[in-house]
Every structure is written in C-alpha cells, then in structure tokens.
C-alpha positions as CSV (number, residue, x, y, z in Angstrom):
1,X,10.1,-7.3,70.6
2,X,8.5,-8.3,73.6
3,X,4.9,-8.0,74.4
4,X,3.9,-5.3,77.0
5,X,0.5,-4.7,77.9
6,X,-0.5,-1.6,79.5
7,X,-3.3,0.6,80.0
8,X,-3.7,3.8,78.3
9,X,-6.4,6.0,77.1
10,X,-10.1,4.5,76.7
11,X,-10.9,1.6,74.5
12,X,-12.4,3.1,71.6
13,X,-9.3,5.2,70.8
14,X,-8.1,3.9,67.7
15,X,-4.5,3.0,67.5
16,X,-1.8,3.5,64.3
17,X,0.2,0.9,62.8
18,X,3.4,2.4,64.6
19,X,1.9,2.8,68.4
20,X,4.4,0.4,71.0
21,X,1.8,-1.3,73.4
22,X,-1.3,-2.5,73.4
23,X,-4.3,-0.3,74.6
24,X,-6.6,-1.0,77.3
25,X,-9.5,-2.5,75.4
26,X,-7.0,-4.7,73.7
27,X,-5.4,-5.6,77.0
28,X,-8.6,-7.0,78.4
29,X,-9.1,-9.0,75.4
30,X,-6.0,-11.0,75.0
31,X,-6.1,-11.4,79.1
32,X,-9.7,-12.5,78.7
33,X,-8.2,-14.7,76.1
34,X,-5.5,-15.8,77.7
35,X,-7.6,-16.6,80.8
36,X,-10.0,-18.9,79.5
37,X,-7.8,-20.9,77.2
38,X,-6.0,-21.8,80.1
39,X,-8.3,-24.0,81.5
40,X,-7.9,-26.0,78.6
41,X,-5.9,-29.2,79.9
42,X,-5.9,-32.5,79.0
43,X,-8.0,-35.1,81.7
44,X,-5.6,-37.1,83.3
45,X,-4.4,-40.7,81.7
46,X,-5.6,-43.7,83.4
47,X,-2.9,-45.1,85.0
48,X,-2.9,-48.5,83.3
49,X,-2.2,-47.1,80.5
50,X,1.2,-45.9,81.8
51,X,2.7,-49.1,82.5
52,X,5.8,-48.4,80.2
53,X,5.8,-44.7,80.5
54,X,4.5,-43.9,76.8
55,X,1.7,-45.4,74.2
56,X,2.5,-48.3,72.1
57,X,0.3,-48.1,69.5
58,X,-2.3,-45.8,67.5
59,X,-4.8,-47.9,68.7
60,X,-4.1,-47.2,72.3
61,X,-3.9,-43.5,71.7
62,X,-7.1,-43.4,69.8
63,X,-9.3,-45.3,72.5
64,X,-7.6,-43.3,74.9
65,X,-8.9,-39.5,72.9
66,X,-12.5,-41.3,72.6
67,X,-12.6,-42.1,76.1
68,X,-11.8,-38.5,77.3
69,X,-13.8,-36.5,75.0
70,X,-16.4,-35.8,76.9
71,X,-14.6,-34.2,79.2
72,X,-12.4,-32.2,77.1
73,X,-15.8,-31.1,75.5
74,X,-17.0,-30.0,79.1
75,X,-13.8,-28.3,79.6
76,X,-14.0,-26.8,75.9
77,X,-17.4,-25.4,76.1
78,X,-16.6,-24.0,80.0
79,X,-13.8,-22.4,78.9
80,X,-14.9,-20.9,75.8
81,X,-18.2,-19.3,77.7
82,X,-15.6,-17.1,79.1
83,X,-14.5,-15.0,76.0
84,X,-17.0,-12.2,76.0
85,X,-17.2,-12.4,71.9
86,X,-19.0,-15.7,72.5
87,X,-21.7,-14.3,74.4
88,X,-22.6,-11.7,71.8
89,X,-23.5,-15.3,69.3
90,X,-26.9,-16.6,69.1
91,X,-27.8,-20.4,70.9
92,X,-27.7,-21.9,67.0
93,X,-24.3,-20.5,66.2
94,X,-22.7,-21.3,69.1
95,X,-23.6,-25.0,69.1
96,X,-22.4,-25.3,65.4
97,X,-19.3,-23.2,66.5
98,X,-18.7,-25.7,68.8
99,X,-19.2,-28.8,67.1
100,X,-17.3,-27.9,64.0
101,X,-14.6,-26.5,66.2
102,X,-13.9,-27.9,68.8
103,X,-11.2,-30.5,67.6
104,X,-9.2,-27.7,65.6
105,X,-8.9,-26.0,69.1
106,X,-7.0,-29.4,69.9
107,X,-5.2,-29.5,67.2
108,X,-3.8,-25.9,67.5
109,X,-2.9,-26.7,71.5
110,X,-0.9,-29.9,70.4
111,X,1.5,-27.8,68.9
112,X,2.0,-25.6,72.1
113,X,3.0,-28.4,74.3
114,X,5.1,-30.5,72.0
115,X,8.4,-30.9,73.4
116,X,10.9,-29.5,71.0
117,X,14.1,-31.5,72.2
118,X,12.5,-34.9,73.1
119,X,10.1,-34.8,70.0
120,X,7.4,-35.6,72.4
121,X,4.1,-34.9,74.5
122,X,4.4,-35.6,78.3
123,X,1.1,-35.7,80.2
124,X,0.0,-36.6,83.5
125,X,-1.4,-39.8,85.0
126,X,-4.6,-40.1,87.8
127,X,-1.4,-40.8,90.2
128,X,0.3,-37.9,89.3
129,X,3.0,-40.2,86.8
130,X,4.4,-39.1,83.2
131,X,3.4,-41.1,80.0
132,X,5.0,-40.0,76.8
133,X,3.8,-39.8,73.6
134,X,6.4,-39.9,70.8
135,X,5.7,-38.0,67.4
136,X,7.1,-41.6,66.2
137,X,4.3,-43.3,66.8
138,X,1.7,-41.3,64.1
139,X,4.2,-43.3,61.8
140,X,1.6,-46.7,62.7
141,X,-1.6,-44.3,61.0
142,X,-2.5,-45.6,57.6
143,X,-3.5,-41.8,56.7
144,X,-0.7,-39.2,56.1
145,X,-1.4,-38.0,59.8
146,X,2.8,-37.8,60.3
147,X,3.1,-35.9,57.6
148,X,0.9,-33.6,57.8
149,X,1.7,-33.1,61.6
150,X,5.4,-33.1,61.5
151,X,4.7,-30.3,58.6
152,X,2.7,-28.4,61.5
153,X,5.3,-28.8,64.3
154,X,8.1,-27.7,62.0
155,X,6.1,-24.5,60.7
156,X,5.1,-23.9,64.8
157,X,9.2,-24.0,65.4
158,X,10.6,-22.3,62.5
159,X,8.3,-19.6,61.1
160,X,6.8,-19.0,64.2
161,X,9.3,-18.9,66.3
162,X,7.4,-21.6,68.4
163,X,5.6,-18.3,69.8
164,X,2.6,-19.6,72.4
165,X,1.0,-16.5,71.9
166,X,0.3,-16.4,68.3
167,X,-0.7,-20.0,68.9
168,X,-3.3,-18.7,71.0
169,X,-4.5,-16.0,69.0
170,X,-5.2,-18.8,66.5
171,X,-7.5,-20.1,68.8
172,X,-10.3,-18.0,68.7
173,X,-9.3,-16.8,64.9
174,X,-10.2,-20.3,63.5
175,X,-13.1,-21.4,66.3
176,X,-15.3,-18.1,65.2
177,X,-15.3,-19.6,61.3
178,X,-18.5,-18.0,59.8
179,X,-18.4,-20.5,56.9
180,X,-19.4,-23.5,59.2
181,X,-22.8,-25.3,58.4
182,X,-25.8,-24.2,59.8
183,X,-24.8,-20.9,61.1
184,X,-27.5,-17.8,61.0
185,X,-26.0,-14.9,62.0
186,X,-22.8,-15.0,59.6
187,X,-21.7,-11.2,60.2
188,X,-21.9,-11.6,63.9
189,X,-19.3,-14.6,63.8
190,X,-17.0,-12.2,61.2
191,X,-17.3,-9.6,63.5
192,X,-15.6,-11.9,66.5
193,X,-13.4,-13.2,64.2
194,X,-12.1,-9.9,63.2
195,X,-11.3,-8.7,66.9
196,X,-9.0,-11.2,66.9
197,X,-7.3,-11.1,63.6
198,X,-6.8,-7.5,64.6
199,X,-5.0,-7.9,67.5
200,X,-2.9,-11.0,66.1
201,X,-1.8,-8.2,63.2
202,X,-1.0,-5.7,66.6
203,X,0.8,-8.3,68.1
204,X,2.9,-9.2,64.8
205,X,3.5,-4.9,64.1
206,X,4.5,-5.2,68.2
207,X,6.9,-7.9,67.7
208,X,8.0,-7.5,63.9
209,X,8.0,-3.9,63.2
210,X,8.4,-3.9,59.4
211,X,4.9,-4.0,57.9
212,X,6.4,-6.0,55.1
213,X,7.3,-8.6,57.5
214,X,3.7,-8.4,59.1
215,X,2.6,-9.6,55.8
216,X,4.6,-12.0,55.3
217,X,4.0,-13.7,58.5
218,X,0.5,-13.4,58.2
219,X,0.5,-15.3,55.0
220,X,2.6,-18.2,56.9
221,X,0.2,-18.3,59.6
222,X,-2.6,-18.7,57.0
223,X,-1.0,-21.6,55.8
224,X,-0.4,-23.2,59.3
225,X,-4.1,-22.6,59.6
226,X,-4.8,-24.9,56.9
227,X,-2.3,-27.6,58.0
228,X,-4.4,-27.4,61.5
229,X,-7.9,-28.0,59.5
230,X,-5.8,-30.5,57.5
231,X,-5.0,-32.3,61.2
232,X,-8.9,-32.2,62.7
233,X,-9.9,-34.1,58.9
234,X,-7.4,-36.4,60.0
235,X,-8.0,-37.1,63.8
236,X,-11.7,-37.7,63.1
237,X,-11.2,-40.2,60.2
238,X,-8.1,-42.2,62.4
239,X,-10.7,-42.4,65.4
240,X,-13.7,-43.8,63.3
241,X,-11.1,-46.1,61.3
242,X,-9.3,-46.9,64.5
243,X,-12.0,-47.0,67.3
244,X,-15.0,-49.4,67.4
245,X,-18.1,-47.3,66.7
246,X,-19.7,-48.5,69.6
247,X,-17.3,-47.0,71.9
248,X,-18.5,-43.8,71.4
249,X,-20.6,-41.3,73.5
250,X,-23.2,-39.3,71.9
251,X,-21.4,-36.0,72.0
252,X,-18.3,-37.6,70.0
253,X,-21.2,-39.3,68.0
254,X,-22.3,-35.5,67.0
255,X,-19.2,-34.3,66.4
256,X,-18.9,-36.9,64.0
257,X,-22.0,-36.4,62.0
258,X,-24.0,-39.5,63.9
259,X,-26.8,-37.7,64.3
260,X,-27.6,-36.6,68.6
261,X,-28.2,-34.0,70.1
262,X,-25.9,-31.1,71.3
263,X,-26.8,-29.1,74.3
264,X,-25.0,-26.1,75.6
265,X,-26.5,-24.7,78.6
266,X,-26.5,-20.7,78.8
C-alpha cells in the first residue's frame, strides 16, 4: 500500500492500529525527516581520481572517505540540526550522538543508492563526471567487509522491498541510541527514539496491513540494524588499517577514539 500523508484532526489525537493515513503531527515529522536527510550527499570526487571511470583499489577508496570526512561531518551535523527531536537533547548528548553515530548514518544511506542492476555506486566528480564504485572491489578488504555488506544489500532488496523510506526511518531510529558512552540524559534520547520507531510501525501497518506481518518485518529490520552497526565496526577498522594515521583530521581522529575535541555549535 502506498504512503499518503494527509492532514487530519490535531496532533495529539491518538491513532488505532487500523486508521489509513498518517495524521498531521505524524506528517510533519516524517517531512521534517525527510527534509533534512536530504541534504545528506556525498562531496564531490576529485576528478583525478576518475581517470578510469571507477576506483581500483581499497586503498584509493579509503583515502578518498578520509579525505571527505570533514565535510560529510559538516553536512551530517547541519542536517541533523534540522530534526526538531534533536533540539530537545542536551549539548553532551548530542556531541556523543554524533560521534558514535555518525558513520552508521553512512552506512544506512549506502544501501539507498546502491544500484540494483549494475551492482554499483555512481557518484559525481568536481567536473560534473561519473566514477563507479563496484560492490567487487570490498573483495580486496582483509576483513569480512563483503560479506557482511553483500548480506546488507541483499536484506535492503529482498525483505525490504529495497523501500527508501523504511531506510530512512532507520536513520534517526539507530542515530538516537541511548546506550552510547557518555550520554546523561538517557530517557530523553528513548523518548526520540520512540517517535520514530512509532511511526516506522505506522508506516509498516500503512503498507502491510496484517499485524502479523508488522511483526515479522520489524524483527527483519532489527536484524538489518545490526548488519548496519556490523558495517560502521568495519569501515572504521579498514580506514585505520588502510589509511596512514597521519592523514587524518582531528574530527575523524575523534570519531576514532584519538582523543580531540568535538564542537558542535548551537
């Protein structure tokens, strides 16, 4: 069943199991979600490193996520400003949010552009060319990253349908984790968290119907979470194993656990 959204009585009308759209409150959520997750591209390739039209090695792909980080961190933190449920977290939980979460994020967004057909990622150049990256070349990782990723792509495709929107609902489900270190205000981040895995369960009722088949999905999506927090392990140890230490910045340093510090300005 397709997703409508419409707007119907106020907000804090509470909604059965059986009721067809989504109300207004929840609306303005998954749009606000929507919205600001959008923003979340990938900086443009060099273009020297597009001289054959796709990377050659794991070493060249590695370098090339070290040397954009900061800006995907910029465009992380921007864009996740914009979900009102951030707002309502304290300056401590938000930084620990985002450091312990902000690769996941990645790692749940590879698996909305991956290219089905062509078993691929295409992304754009600074001079507007393509460069490929095969799902071939995770092969050349000494850790079980293809494994573990092909597992991910294949649950995206066939248990989910290779649906963008449950994708995104993961988004905010996994990034407002109250069980990451140094967080205060535990029940704050639960309560975000819940918002969300509430409207992923409307959105499964919308689409599935059965609540038996609600369930069931759920329990799959739990387990593509996992493969998703199996894949950030992964990408951190391949870029210290891969990358010279010394070609890191000090926000990827802190991500890492080399000890900086990480700023986010209100």
């Amino acid at each position: 069943m397709a997703l409508q959204l419409v707007s119907t009585q106020p907000s804090t009308q509470s909604l059965s199991a059986n009721s067809h759209y989504l109300n207004k409150h929840e609306s303005n959520c998954l749009l606000e979600l929507l919205g600001a997750i959008s923003h979340l591209t990938t900086p443009p390739i060099p273009s020297s490193n597009a001289v054959n039209g796709f990377f050659r090695s794991p070493e060249e792909l590695m370098n090339y996520s070290v040397e954009v980080f900061d800006s995907y961190l910029s465009d992380f933190v921007d864009s996740i400003k914009k979900i009102s449920a951030f707002q309502h977290i304290c300056l401590n939980d938000q930084i620990a949010l985002v450091k312990y979460g902000c690769l996941e994020v990645k790692m749940i967004r590879i698996g909305v552009s991956f290219d089905i057909k062509n078993k691929c990622w295409s992304f754009q150049t600074d001079n507007n060319d393509t460069i490929k990256l095969s799902l071939d070349l995770f092969k050349g990782f000494k850790t079980n990253t293809y494994s573990v990723l092909k597992k991910y792509l294949l649950r995206v495709v066939n248990e989910l349908d290779h649906d963008h929107l449950i994708l995104n609902l993961l988004v905010p489900i996994l990034f407002f984790n109250p069980e990451r270190p140094n967080i205060i205000h535990k029940e704050v981040v639960v309560l975000q968290q819940q918002l969300y895995v509430y409207l992923l369960q409307r959105y499964l009722r919308l689409k599935y119907g059965s609540e038996s088949d609600v369930r069931n999905k759920f329990l799959r999506i739990l387990n593509l979470m996992q493969d998703v927090q199996a894949l950030d392990k992964l990408h951190k140890q391949n870029m210290i194993t891969t990358v010279s230490p010394n070609n890191f910045g000090p926000l990827l340093k802190e991500i890492l656990d080399i000890q900086t510090d990480l700023c986010i300005d209100n």
